[in-house]
PyMOL CGO cylinders between C-alpha atoms (Angstrom):
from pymol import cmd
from pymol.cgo import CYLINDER

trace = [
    CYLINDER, 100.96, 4.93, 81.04, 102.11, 5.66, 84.70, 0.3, 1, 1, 1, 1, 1, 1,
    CYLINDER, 102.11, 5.66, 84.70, 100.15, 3.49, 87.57, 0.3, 1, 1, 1, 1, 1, 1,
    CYLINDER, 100.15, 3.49, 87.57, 99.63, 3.29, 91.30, 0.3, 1, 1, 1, 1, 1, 1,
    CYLINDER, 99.63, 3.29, 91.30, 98.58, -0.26, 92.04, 0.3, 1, 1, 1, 1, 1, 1,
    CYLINDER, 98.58, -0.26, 92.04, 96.36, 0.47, 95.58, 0.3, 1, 1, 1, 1, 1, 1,
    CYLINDER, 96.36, 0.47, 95.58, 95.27, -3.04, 96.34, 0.3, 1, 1, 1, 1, 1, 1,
    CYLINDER, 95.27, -3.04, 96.34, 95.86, -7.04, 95.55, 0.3, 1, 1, 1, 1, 1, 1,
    CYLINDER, 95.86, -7.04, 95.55, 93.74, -9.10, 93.51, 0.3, 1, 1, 1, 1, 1, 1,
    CYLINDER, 93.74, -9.10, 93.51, 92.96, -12.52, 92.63, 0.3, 1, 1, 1, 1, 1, 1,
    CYLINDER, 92.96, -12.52, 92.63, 95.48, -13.84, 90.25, 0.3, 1, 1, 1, 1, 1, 1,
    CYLINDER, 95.48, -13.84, 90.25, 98.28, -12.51, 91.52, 0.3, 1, 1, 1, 1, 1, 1,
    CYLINDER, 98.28, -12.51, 91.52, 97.32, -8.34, 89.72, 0.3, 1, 1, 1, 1, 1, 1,
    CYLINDER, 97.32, -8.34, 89.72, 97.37, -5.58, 91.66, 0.3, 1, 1, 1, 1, 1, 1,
    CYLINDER, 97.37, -5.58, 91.66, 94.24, -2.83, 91.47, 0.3, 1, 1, 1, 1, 1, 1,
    CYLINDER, 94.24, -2.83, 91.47, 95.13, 0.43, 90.25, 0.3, 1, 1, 1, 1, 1, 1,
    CYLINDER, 95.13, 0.43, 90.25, 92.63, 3.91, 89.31, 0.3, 1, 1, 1, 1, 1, 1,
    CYLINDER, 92.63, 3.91, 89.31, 93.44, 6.29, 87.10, 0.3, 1, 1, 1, 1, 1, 1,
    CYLINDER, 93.44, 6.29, 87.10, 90.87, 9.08, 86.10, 0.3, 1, 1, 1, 1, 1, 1,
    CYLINDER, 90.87, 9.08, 86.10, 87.96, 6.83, 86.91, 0.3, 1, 1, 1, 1, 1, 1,
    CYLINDER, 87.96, 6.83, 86.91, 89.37, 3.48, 85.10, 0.3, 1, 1, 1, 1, 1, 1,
    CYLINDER, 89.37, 3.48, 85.10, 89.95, 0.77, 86.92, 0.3, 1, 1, 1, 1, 1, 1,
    CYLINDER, 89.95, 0.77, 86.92, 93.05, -1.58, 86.18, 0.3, 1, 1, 1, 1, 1, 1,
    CYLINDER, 93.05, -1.58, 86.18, 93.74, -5.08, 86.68, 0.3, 1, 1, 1, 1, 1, 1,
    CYLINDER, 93.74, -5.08, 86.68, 98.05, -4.58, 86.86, 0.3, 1, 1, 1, 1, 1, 1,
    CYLINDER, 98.05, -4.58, 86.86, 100.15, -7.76, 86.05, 0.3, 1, 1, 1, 1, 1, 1,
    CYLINDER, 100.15, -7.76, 86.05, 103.93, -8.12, 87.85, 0.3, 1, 1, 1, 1, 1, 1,
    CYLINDER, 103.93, -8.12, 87.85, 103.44, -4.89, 90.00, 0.3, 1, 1, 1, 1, 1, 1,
    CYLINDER, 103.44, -4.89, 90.00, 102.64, -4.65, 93.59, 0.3, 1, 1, 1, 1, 1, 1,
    CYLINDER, 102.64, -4.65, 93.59, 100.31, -2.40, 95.98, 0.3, 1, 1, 1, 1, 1, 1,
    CYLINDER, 100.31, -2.40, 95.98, 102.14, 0.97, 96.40, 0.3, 1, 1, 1, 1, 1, 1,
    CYLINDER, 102.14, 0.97, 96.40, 104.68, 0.50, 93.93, 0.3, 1, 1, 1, 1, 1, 1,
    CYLINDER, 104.68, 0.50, 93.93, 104.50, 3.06, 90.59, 0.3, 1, 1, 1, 1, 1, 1,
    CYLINDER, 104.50, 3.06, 90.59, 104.57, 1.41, 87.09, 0.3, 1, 1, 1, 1, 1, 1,
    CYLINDER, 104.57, 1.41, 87.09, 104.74, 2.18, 83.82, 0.3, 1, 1, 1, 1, 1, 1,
    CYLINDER, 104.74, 2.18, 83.82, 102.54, 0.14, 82.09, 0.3, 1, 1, 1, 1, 1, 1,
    CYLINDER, 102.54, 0.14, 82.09, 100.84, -1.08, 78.68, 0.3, 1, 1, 1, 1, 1, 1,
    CYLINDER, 100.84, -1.08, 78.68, 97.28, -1.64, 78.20, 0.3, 1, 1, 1, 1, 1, 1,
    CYLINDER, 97.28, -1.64, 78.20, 96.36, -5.33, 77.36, 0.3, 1, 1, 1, 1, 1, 1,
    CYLINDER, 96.36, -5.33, 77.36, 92.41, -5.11, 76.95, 0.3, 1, 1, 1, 1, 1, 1,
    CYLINDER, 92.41, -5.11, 76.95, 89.80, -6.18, 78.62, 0.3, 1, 1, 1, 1, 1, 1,
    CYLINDER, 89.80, -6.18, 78.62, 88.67, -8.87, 81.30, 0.3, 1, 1, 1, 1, 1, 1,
    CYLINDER, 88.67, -8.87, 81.30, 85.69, -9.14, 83.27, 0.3, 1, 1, 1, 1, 1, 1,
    CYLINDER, 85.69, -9.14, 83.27, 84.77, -5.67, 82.12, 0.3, 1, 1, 1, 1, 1, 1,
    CYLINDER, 84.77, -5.67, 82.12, 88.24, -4.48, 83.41, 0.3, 1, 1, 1, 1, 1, 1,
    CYLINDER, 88.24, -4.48, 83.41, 90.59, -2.97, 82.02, 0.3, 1, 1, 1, 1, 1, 1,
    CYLINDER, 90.59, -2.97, 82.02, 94.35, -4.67, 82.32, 0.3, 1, 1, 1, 1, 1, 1,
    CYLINDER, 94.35, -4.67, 82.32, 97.44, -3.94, 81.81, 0.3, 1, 1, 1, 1, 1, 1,
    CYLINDER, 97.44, -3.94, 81.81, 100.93, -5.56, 81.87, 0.3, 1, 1, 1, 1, 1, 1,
    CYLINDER, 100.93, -5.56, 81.87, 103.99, -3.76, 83.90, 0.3, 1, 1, 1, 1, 1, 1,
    CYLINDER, 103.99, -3.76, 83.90, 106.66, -2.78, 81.94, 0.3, 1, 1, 1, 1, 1, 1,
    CYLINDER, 106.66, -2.78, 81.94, 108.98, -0.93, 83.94, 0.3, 1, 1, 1, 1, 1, 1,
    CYLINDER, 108.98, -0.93, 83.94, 108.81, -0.34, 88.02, 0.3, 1, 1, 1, 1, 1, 1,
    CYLINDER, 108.81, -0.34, 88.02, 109.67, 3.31, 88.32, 0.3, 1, 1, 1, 1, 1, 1,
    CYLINDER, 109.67, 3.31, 88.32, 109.35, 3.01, 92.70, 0.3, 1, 1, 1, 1, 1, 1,
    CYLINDER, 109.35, 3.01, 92.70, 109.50, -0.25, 93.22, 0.3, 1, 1, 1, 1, 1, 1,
    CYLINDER, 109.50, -0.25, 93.22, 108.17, -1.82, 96.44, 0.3, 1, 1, 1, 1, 1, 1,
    CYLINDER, 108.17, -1.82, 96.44, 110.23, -2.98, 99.82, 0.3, 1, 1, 1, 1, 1, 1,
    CYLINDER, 110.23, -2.98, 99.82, 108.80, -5.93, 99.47, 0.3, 1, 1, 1, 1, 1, 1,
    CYLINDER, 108.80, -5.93, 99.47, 109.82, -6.82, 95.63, 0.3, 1, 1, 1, 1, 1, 1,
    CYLINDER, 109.82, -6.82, 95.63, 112.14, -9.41, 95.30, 0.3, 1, 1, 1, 1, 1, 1,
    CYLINDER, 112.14, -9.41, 95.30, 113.88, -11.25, 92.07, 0.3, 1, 1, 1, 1, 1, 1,
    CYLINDER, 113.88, -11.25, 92.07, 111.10, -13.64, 91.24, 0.3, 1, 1, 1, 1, 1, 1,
    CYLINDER, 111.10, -13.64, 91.24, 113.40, -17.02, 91.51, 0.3, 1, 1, 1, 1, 1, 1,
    CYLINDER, 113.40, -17.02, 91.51, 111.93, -18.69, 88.44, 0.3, 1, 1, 1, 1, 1, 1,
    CYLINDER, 111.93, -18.69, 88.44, 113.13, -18.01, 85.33, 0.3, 1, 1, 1, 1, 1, 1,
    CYLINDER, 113.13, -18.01, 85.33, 110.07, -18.43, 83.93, 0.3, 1, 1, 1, 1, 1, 1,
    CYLINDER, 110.07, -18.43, 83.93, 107.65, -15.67, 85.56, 0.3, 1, 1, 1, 1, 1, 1,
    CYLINDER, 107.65, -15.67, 85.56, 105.63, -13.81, 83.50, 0.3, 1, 1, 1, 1, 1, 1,
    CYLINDER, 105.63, -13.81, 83.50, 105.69, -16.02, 80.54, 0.3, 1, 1, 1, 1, 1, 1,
    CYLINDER, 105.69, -16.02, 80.54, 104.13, -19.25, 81.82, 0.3, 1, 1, 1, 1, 1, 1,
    CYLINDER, 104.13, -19.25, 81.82, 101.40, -17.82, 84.41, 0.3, 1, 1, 1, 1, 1, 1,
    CYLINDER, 101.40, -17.82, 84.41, 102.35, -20.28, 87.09, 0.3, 1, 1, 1, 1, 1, 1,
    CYLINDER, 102.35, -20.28, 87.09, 104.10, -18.21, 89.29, 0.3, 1, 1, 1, 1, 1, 1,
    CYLINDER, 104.10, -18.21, 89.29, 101.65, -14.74, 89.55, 0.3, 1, 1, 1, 1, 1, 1,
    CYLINDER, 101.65, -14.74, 89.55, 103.56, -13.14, 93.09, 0.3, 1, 1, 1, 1, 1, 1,
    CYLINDER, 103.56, -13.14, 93.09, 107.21, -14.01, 93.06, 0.3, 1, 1, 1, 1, 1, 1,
    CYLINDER, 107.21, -14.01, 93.06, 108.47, -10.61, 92.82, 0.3, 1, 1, 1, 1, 1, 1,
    CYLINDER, 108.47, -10.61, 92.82, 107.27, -10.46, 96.38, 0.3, 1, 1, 1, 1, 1, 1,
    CYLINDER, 107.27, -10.46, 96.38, 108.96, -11.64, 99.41, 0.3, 1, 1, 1, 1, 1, 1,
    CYLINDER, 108.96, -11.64, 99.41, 107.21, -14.63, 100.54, 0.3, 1, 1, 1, 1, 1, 1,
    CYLINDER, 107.21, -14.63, 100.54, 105.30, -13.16, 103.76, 0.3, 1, 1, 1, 1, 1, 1,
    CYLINDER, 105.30, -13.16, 103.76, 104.63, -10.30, 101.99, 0.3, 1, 1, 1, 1, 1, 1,
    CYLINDER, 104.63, -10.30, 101.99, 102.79, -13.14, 99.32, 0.3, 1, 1, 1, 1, 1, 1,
    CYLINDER, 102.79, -13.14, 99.32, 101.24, -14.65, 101.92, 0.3, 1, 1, 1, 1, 1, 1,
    CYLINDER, 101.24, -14.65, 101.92, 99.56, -11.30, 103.28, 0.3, 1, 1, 1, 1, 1, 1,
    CYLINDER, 99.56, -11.30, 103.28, 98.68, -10.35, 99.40, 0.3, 1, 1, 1, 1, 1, 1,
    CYLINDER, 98.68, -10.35, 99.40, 96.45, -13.48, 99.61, 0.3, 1, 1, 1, 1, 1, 1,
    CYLINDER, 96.45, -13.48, 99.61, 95.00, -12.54, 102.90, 0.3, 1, 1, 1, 1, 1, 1,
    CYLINDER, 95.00, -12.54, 102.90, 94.02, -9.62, 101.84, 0.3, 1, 1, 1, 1, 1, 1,
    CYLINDER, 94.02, -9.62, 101.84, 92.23, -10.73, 98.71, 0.3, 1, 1, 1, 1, 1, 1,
    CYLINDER, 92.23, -10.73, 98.71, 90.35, -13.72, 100.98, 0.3, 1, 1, 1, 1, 1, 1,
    CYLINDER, 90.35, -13.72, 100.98, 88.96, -10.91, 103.56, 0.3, 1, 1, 1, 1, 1, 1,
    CYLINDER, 88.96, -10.91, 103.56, 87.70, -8.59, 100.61, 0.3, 1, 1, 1, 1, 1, 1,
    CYLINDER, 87.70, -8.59, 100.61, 85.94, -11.93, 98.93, 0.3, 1, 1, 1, 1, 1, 1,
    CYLINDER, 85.94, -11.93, 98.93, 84.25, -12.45, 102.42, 0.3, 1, 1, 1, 1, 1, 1,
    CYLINDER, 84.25, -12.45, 102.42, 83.55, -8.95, 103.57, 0.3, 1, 1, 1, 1, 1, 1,
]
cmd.load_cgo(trace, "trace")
């Protein structure tokens, strides 16, 4: 399935719609378009897992671990690191507001 992550959330997922679904997107970033496979559910969300970044982002980078996306330690480091730190911003003011 094609995907337009629109916002960050917590974990290190991006938020995408598509035809009324919300998704929970591992490894992609706001704005970028993904093709991606459904994993099931969490929280009453649907998620799925980024397979292959058709437009990536400006700010995706090579995540410098070689372990990211197997281990779960390392959610944002196919994003530049101020563009990680603004990610989590974001996701802080939309938990407070």
């Amino acid at each position: 399935m094609i995907l337009r992550p629109t916002s960050p959330a917590h974990g290190g997922a991006a938020v995408a719609r598509d035809e009324g679904k919300v998704w929970l997107v591992n490894y992609a970033l706001p704005g970028e378009v993904v093709e991606a496979e459904p994993r099931g559910k969490q929280g009453g969300v649907a998620v799925a897992n980024t397979t292959q970044v058709l437009e990536p982002s400006p700010h995706r980078v090579t995540a410098p671990c070689p372990h990211f996306g197997q281990c779960g330690g390392c959610q944002l480091q196919h994003a530049a690191y101020a563009h990680q730190l603004e990610l989590k911003r974001q996701v802080v003011e939309e938990a407070w507001s």
